[in-house]
C-alpha positions as CSV (number, residue, x, y, z in Angstrom):
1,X,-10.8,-9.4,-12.2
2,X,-7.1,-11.4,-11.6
3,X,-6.2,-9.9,-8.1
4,X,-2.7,-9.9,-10.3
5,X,-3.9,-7.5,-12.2
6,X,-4.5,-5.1,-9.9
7,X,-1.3,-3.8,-8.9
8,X,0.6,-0.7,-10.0
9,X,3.6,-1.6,-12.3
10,X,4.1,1.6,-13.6
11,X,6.5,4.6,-12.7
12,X,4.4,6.9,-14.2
13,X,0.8,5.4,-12.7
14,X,2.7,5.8,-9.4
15,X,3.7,9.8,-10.1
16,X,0.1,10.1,-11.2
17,X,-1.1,9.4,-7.4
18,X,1.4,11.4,-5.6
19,X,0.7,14.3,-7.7
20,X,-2.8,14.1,-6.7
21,X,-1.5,15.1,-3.0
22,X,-4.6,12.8,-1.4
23,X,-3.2,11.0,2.0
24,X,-3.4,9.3,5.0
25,X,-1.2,7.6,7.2
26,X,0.2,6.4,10.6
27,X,3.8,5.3,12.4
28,X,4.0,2.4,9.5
29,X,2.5,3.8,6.4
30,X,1.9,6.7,4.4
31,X,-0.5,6.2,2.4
32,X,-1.1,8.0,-0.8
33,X,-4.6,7.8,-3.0
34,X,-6.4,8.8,-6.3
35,X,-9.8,7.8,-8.0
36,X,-8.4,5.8,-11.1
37,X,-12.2,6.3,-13.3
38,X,-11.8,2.4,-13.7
39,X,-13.9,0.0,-12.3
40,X,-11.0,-1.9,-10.3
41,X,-8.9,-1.3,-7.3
42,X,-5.0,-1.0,-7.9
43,X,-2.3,-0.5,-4.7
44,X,1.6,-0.4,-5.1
45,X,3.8,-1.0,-2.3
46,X,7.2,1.7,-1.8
47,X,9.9,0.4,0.0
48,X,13.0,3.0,-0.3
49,X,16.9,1.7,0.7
50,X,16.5,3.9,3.3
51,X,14.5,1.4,5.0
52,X,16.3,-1.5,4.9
53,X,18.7,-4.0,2.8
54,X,17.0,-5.7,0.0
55,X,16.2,-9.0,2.0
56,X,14.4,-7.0,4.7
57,X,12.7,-5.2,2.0
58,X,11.1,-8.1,-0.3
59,X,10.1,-9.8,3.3
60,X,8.1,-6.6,3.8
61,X,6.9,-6.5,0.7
62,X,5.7,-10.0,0.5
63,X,3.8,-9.7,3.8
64,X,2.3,-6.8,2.3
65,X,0.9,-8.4,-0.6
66,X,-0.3,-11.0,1.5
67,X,-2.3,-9.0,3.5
68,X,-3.4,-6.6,1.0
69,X,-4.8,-10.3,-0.5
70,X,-6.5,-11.1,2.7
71,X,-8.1,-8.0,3.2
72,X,-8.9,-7.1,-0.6
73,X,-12.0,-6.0,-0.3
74,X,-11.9,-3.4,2.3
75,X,-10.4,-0.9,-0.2
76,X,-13.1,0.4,-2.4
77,X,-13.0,0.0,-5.7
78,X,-11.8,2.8,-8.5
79,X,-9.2,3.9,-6.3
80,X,-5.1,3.8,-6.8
81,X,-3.4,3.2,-3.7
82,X,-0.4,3.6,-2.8
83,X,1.6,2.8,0.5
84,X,5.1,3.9,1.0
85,X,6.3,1.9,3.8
86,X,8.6,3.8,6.4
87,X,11.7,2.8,8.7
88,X,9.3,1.8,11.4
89,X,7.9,-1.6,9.6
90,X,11.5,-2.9,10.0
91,X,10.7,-4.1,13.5
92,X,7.5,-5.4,13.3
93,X,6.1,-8.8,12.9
94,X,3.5,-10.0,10.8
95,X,0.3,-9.6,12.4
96,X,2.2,-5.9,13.6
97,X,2.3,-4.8,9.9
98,X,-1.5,-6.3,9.1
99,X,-2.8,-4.1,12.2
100,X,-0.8,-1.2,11.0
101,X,-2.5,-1.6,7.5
102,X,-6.0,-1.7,8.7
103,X,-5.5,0.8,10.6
104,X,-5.0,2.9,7.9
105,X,-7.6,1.8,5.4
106,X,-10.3,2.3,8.5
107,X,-9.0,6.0,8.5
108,X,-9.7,6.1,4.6
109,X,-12.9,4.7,4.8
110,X,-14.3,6.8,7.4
């Protein structure tokens, strides 16, 4: 499976998982989450303008990606994700924002 591949693209695939009420979270994330009765893992990243400006927001976004590529398989599989990214992420660094990540997917998986 492409790694590209498993991302949500789709407003309605994003709906789908908030209407399934399932979270988790901390100070960076909120973190929304369905069973997808597929065989892969898919995560989206939200990042509202209430955040931030658009540059601040792709940065955080990019990071994210990165990390969610680093640490792929600590999600498990046949599960959409999704992690709406509050006003909090703004001020943190890199390795901030990976901590804050695990953090939450350790929470999931316990």
């Amino acid at each position: 499976m492409n790694i590209k591949d498993c991302y949500l693209k789709k407003n309605q695939d994003f709906q789908k998982v908030y209407r399934k009420r399932q979270t988790n979270g901390n100070k960076t994330f909120t973190l929304f989450y369905k069973r997808n009765n597929m065989s892969h893992k898919r995560v989206g990243f939200v990042i509202t303008k209430k955040v931030a400006k658009a540059v601040v927001r792709n940065k955080i976004k990019r990071r994210l990606r990165e990390i969610y590529r680093d640490h792929f398989d600590q999600l498990k599989e046949g599960f959409d994700y999704v992690f709406v990214v509050k006003t909090q992420a703004v001020d943190l660094d890199y390795q901030a924002l990976e901590r804050a990540f695990l953090h939450v997917v350790k929470r999931l998986n316990k």
